[in-house]
N, C-alpha and C positions, 0 to 999 in steps of 0.2 A: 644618147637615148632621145628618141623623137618625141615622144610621149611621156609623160611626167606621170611621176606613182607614187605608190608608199612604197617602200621598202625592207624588211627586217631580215639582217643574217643572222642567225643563230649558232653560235661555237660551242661544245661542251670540249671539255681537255681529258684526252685517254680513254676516251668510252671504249671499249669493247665491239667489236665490231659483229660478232658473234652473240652476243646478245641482245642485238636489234634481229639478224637475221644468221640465223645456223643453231650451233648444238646449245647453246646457252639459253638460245631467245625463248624457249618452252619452260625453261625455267627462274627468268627474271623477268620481274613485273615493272614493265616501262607503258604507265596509262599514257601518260602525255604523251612520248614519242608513237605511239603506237596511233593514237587520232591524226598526228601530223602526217603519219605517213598513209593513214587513211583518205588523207584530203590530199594527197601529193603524191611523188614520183620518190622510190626506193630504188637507187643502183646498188644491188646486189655483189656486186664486181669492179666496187671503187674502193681504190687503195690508198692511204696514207701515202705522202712520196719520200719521206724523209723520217729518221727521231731527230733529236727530242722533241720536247714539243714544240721550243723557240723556232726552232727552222721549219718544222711543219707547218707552222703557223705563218713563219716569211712564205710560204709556199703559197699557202691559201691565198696570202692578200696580195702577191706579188704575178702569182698564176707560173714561176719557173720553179723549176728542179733545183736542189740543193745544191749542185754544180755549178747553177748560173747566177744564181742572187748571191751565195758563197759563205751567208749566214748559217753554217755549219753544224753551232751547238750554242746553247745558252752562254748569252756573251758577247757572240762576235758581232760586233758592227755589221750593217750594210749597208752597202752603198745608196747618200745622195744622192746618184744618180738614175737609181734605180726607181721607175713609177710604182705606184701603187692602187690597188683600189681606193681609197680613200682620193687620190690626187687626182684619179680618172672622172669619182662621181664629182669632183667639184668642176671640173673642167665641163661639164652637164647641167649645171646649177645648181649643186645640192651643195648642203651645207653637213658631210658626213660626220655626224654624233658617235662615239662611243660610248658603251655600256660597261666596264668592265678593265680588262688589260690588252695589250698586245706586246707586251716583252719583248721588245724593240731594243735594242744598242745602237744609238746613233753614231752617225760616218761623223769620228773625231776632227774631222780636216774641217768640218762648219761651225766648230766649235771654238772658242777659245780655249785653250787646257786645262784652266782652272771650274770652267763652268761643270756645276753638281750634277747635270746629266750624264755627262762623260762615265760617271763612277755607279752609276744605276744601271744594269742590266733590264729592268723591268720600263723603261721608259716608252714614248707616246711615238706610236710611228706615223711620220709626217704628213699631214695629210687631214688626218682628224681631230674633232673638238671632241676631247675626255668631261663627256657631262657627267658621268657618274667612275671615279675613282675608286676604282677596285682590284688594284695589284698587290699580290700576294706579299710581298713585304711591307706593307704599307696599312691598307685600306682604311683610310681616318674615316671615311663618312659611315662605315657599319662599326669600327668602332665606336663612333659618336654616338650612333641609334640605342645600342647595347645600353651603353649607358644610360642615356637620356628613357628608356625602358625598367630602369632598375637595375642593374645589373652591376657586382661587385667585379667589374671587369680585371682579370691578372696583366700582368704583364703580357706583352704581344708572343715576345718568344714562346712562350705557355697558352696560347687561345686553341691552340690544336691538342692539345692535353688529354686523353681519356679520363674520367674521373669515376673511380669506385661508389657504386651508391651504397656499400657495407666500409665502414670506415676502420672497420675488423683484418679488410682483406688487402692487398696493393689493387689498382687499377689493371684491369684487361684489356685487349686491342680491341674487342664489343663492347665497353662500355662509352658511356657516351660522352661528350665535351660540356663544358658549364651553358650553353647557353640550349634555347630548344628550337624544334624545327620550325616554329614561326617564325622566330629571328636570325634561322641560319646564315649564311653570306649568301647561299641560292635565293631563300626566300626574300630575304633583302633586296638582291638585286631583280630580280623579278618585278616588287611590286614597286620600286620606284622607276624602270622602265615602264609597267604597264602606267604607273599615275602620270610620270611624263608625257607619255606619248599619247593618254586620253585628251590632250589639250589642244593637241595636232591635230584637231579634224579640220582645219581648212586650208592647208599647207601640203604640200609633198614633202615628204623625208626622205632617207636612207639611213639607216641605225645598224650599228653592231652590237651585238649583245654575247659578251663571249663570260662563258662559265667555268672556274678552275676545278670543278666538280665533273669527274669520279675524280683528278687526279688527285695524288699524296699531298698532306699528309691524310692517311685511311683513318677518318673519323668520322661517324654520322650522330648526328642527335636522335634520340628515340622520336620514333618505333623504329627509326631504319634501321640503328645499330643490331636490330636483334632478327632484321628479316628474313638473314641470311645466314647459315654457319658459316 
């Protein structure tokens, strides 16, 4: 890149594609997406190239087909030898920050055996500095916040939990999780991207900011749990 800039990619995981644009989109209410794409270019006739989501996502940051990067399904290693965005902007100057995850399997062969990444599916693909820690098995710094908020936080395996608000009845797949849409992991991750990167005004970036929202597990905190039957 000749010219130095800001940069922000934005990821959401499993959205619908038909509900930005087709039979859905008249009947879901997407304010945010809909300004972006008022200030932008919408390709109506851009495909996913792969599932799940793990290789979809080697696809995005890699720019090959499932064929050729070989990252198949959540899991598989890819190859070190293989470049990526992230290796491309530094080779530019940048110093590529991530927001989020990229569920990455690192190529075993750079590893020692023993080393804890090996056995993490959810791991850092090469290339990037992970400023804000937000993978689905993990995520200590919104568990931290939760807490440090008040929050009788449960145990991890239960943070996706639907919880009854009639203690009469069991919980429903629309009821909502313990904590609320201020503090969701979206919202979360939103505003310490945006506090971060308010401090960047004299610097050039490039940032990823990747979101595990719509994907599983289906829970929203209210009002969304109830916007939709």
């Amino acid at each position: 890149m000749s010219k130095k800039c800001k940069v922000l990619v934005i990821i959401s995981d499993q959205l619908r594609a038909d509900c930005v644009e087709g039979a859905l989109a008249k009947h879901v209410n997407l304010p945010n997406i809909a300004a972006l794409r008022k200030d932008a270019v919408t390709f109506t006739k851009h495909f996913s190239v792969t599932n799940p989501c793990g290789p979809s996502r080697a696809s995005i940051f890699t720019g090959m087909y499932a064929m050729n990067h070989r990252s198949i399904r959540n899991g598989t290693p890819m190859s070190d030898g293989i470049t990526n965005i992230a290796r491309e902007m530094r080779k530019s100057g940048y110093d590529p920050m991530l927001y989020g995850y990229t569920d990455t399997s690192l190529d075993p062969r750079t590893r020692h055996p023993n080393d804890p990444d090996l056995k993490n599916e959810e791991g850092l693909l090469p290339g990037f500095r992970e400023v804000l820690e937000m993978r689905a098995q993990s995520s200590y710094p919104w568990r931290a916040y939760l807490k440090s908020q008040g929050y009788d936080i449960p145990d991890y395996a239960h943070f996706y939990d639907a919880i009854s608000p009639d203690p009469t009845r069991p919980a429903r797949p629309d009821d909502p999780p313990f904590y609320g849409a201020e503090h969701s992991d979206t919202a979360f991750l939103t505003n310490s991207l945006i506090n971060d990167l308010s401090v960047r005004t004299d610097e050039n970036w490039f940032a990823v900011a990747t979101y595990i929202r719509p994907h599983p597990p289906l829970v929203a905190p209210a009002p969304y749990n109830k916007m939709y039957a």
